[in-house]
LUMKE-672787 format. One line per field, with one value per atom (N, C-alpha, C): residue number from 0; residue in one letter; chain; atom name; x, y, z. Coordinates in Angstrom, 3 decimals, m for minus. Layout:
N
k	c(NUM  ...)
r	c(a  ...)
c	c(A  ...)
a	c(CA  ...)
x	c(X  ...)
y	c(Y  ...)
z	c(Z  ...)
//
This chain:
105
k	c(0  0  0  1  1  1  2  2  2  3  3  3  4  4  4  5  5  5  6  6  6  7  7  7  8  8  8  9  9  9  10  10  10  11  11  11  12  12  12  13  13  13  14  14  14  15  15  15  16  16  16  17  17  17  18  18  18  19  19  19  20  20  20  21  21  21  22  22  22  23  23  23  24  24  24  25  25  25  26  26  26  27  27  27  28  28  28  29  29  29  30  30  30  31  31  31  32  32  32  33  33  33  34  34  34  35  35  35  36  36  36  37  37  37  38  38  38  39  39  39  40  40  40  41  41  41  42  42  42  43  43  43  44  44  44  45  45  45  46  46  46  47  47  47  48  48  48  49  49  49  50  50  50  51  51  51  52  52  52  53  53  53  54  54  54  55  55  55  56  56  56  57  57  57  58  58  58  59  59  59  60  60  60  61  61  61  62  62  62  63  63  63  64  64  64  65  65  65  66  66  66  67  67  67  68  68  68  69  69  69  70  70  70  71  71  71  72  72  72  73  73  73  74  74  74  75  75  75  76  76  76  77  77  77  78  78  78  79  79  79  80  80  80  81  81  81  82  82  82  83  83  83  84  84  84  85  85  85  86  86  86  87  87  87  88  88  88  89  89  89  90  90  90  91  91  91  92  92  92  93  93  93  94  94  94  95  95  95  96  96  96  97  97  97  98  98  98  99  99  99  100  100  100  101  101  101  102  102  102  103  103  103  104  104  104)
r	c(x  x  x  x  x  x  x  x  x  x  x  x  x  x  x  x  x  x  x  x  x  x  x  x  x  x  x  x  x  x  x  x  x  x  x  x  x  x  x  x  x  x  x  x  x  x  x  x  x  x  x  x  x  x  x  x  x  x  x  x  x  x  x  x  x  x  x  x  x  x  x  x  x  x  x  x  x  x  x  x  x  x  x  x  x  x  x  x  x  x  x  x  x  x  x  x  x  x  x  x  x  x  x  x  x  x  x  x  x  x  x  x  x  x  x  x  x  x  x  x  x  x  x  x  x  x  x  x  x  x  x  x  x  x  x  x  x  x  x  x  x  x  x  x  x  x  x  x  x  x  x  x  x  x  x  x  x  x  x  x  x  x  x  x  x  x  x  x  x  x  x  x  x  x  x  x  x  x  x  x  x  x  x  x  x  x  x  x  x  x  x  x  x  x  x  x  x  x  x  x  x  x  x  x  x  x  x  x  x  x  x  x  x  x  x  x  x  x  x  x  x  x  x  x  x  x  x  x  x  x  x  x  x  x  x  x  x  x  x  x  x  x  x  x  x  x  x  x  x  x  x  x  x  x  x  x  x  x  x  x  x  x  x  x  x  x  x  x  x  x  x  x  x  x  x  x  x  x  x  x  x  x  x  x  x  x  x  x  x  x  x  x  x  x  x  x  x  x  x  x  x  x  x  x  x  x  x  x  x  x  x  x  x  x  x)
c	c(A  A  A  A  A  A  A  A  A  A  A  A  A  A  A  A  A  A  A  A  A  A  A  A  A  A  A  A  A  A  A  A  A  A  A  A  A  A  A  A  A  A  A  A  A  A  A  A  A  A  A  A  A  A  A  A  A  A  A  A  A  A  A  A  A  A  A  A  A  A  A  A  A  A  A  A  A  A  A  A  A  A  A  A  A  A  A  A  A  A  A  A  A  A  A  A  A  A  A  A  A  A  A  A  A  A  A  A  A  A  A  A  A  A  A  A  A  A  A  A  A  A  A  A  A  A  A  A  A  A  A  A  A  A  A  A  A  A  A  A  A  A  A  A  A  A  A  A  A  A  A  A  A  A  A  A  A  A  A  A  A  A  A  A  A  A  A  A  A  A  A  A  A  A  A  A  A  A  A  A  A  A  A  A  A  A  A  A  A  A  A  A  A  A  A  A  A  A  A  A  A  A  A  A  A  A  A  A  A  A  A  A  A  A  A  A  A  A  A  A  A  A  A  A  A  A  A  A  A  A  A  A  A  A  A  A  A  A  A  A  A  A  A  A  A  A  A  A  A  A  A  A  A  A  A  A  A  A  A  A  A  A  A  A  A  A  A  A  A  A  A  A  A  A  A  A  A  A  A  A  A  A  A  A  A  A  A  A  A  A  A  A  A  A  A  A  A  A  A  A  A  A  A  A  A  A  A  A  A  A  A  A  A  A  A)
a	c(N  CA  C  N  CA  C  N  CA  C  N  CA  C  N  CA  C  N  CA  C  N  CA  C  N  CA  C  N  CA  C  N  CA  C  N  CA  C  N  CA  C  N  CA  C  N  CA  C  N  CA  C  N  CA  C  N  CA  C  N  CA  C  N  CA  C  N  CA  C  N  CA  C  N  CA  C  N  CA  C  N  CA  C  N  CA  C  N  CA  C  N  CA  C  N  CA  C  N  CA  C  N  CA  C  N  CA  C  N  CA  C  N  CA  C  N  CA  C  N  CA  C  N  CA  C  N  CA  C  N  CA  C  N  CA  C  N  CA  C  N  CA  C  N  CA  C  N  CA  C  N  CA  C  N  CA  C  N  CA  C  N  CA  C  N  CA  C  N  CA  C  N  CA  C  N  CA  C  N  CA  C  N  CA  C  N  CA  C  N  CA  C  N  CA  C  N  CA  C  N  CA  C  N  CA  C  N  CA  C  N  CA  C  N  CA  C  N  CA  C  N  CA  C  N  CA  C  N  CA  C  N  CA  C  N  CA  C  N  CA  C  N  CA  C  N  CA  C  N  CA  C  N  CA  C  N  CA  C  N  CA  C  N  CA  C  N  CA  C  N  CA  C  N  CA  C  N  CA  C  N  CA  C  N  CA  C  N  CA  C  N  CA  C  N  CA  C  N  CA  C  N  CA  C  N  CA  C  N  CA  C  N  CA  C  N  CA  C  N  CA  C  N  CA  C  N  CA  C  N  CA  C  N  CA  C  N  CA  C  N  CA  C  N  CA  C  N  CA  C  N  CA  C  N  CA  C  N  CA  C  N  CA  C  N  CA  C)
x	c(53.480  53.958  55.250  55.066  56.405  57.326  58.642  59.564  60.430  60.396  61.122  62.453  63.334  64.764  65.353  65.649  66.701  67.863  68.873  70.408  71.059  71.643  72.432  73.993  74.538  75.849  76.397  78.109  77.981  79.995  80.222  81.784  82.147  83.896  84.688  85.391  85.749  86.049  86.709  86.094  87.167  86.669  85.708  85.060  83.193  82.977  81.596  80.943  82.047  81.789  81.732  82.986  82.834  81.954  81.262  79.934  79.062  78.528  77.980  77.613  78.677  78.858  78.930  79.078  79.125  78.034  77.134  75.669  74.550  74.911  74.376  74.165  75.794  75.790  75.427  75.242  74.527  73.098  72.426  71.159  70.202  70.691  70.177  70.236  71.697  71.268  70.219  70.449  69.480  68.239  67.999  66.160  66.050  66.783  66.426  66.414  66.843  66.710  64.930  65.130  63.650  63.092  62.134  61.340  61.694  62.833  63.122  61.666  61.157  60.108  60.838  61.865  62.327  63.579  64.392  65.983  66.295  66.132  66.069  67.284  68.070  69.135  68.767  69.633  69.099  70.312  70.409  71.499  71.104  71.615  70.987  71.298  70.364  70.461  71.447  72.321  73.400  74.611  74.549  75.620  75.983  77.711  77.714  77.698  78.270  78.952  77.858  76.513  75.580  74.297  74.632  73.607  72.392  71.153  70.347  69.376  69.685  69.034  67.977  66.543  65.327  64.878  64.824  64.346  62.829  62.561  60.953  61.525  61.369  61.189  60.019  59.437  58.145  58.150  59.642  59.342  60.336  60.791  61.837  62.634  62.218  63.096  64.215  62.867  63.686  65.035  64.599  65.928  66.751  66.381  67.413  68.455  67.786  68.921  69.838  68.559  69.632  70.503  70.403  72.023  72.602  73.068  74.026  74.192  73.146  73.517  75.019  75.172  76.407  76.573  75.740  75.784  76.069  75.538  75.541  77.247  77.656  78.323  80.176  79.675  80.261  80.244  79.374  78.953  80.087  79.875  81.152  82.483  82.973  84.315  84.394  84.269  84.487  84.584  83.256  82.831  83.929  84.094  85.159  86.172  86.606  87.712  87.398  85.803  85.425  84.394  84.029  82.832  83.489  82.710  83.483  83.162  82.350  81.853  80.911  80.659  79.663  78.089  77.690  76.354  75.695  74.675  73.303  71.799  71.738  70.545  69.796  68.183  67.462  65.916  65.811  64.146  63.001  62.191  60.566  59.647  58.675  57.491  56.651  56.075  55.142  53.914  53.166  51.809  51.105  50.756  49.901  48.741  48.364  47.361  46.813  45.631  45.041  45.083  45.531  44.951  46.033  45.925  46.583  48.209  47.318  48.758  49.981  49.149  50.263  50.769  50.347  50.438  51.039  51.959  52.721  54.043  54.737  56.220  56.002)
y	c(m42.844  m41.564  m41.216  m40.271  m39.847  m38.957  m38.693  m38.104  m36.641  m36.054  m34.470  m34.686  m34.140  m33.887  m32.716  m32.199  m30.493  m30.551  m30.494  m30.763  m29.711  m29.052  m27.983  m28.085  m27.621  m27.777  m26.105  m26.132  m24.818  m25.239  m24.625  m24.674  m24.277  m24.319  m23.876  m22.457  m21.591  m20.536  m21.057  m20.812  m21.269  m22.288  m23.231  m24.321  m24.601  m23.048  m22.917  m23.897  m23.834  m23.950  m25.864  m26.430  m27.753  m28.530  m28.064  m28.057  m28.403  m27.131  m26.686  m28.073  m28.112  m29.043  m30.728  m31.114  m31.920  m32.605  m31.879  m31.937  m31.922  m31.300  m31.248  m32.692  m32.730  m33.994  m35.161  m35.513  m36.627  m36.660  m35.643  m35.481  m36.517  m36.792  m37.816  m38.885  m39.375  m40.969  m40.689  m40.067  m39.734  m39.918  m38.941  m39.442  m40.344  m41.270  m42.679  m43.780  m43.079  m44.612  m44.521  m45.929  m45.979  m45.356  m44.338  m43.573  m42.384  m42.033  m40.270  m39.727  m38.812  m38.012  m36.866  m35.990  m34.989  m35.087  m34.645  m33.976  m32.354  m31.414  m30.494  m29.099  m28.781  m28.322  m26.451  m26.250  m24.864  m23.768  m22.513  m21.751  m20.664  m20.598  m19.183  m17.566  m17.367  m16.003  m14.879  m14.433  m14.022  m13.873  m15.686  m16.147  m17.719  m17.266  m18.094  m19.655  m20.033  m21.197  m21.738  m21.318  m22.114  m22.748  m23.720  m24.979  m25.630  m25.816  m26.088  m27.525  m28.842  m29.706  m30.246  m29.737  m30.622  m31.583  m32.553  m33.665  m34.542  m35.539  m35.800  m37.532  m38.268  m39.663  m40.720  m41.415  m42.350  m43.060  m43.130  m44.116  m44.326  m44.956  m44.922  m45.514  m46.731  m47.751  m46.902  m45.708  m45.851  m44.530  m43.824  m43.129  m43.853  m44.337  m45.185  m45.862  m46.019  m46.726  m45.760  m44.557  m43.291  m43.269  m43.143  m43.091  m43.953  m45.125  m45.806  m46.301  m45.630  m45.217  m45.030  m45.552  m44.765  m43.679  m42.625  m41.592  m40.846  m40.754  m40.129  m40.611  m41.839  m42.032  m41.487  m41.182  m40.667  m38.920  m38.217  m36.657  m36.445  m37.753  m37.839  m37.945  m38.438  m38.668  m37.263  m36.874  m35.494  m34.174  m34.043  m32.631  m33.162  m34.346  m34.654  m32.756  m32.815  m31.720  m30.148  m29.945  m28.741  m28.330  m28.856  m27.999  m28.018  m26.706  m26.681  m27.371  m28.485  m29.560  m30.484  m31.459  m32.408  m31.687  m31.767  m31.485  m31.845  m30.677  m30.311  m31.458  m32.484  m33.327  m33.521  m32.799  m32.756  m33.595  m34.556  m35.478  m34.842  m34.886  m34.222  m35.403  m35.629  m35.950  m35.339  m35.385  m34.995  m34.353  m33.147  m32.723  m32.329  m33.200  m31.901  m31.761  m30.404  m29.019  m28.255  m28.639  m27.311  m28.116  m27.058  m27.013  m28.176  m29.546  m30.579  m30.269  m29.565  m29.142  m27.863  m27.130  m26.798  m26.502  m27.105  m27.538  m29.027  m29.437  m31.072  m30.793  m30.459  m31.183  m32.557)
z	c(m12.482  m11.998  m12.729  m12.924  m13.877  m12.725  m13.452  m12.432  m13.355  m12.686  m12.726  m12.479  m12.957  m12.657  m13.363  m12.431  m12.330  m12.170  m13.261  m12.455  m13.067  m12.193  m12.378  m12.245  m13.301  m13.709  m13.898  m13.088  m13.298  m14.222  m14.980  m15.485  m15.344  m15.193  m15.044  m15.787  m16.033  m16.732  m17.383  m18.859  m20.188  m20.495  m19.881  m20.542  m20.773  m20.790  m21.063  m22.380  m23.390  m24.790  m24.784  m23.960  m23.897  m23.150  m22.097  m21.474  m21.987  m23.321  m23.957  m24.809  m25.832  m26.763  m26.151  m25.177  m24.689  m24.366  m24.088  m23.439  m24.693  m25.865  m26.624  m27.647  m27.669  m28.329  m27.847  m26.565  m25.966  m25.960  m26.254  m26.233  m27.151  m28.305  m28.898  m28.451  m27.786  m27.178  m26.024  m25.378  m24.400  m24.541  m25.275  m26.229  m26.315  m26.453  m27.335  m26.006  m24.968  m24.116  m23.394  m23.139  m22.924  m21.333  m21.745  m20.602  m20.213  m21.681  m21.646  m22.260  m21.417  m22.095  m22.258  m21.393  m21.423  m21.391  m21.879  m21.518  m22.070  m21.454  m22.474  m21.432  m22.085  m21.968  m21.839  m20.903  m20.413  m20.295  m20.609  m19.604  m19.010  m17.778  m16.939  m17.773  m17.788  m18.715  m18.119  m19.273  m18.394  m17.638  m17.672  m17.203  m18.043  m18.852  m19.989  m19.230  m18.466  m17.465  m16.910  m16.416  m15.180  m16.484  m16.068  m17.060  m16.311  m17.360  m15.997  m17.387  m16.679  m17.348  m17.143  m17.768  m16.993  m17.815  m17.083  m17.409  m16.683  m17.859  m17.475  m17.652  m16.621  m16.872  m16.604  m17.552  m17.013  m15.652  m15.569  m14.365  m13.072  m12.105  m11.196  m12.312  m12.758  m13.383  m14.622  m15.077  m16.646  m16.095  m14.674  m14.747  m13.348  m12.758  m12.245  m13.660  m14.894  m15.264  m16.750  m16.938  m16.763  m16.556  m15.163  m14.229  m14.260  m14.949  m15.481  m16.783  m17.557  m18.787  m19.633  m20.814  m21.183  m21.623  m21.991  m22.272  m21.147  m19.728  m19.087  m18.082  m18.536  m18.538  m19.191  m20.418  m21.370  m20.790  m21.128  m20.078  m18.744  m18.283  m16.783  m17.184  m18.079  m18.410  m19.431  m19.493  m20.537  m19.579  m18.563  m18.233  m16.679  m16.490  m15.201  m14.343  m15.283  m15.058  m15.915  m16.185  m16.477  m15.485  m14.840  m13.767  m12.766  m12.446  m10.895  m9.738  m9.628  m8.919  m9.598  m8.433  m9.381  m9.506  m10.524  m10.491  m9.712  m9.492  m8.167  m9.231  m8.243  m9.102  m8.155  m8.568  m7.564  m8.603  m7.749  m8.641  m7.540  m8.526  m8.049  m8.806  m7.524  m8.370  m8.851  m10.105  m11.283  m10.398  m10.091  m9.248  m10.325  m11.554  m12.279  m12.195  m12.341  m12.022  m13.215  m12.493  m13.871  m15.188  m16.054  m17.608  m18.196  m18.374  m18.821  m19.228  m20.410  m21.219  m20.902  m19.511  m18.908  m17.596  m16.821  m15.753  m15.123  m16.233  m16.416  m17.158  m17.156  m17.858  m18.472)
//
C-alpha cells in the first residue's frame, strides 16, 4: 500500500522566494531516499506565499523515515523562522480507481 501526503506550507511576507528555493533544492535528496515515488512541489495560484507539497511513498517505513530524514531535516532549520507556522501534513491512503494511469498518484 502506498501512502499520499499533502503538506501545506504557507510564508511569511518577504520570504516567498526562500521557501521557494529551499524546497526546491532539497528535492533531489529527497528523490533519492528509498520509497520516494513522489515529492512534487506546488503553489496556490495566485497567491505567491501558500505552498502545497504532494507526495507518494511505498510504504509506512519509507516515510516514517522521511520524517527523520536529513533533508527534511535541513527544510526545518532554514524555513524555521519563514512560515507562518508549522506545516499542515495530512497522509492518505492510496484508493485507486478506474483507468490505472489516472486514477493513482
Amino acid at each position: 500500500m502506498s501512502y499520499v501526503v499533502i503538506a501545506t506550507m504557507i510564508a511569511k511576507p518577504g520570504q516567498e522566494d526562500l521557501v521557494e528555493k529551499t524546497l526546491r533544492e532539497a528535492a533531489a535528496e529527497v528523490h533519492a531516499e528509498p520509497g520516494c515515488a513522489r515529492w512534487a512541489l506546488h503553489r496556490r495560484t495566485g497567491s505567491a506565499g501558500h505552498f502545497v507539497m504532494v507526495e507518494k511513498w511505498e510504504s509506512k517505513e519509507a516515510l516514517a523515515a522521511h520524517g527523520k530524514a536529513p533533508a527534511l531535516a535541513g527544510i526545518g532549520r532554514v524555513l524555521k523562522d519563514a512560515l507562518e507556522g508549522p506545516a499542515d501534513v495530512v497522509v492518505y491512503d492510496a484508493l485507486p480507481a478506474g483507468d490505472a494511469g489516472k486514477g493513482a498518484l
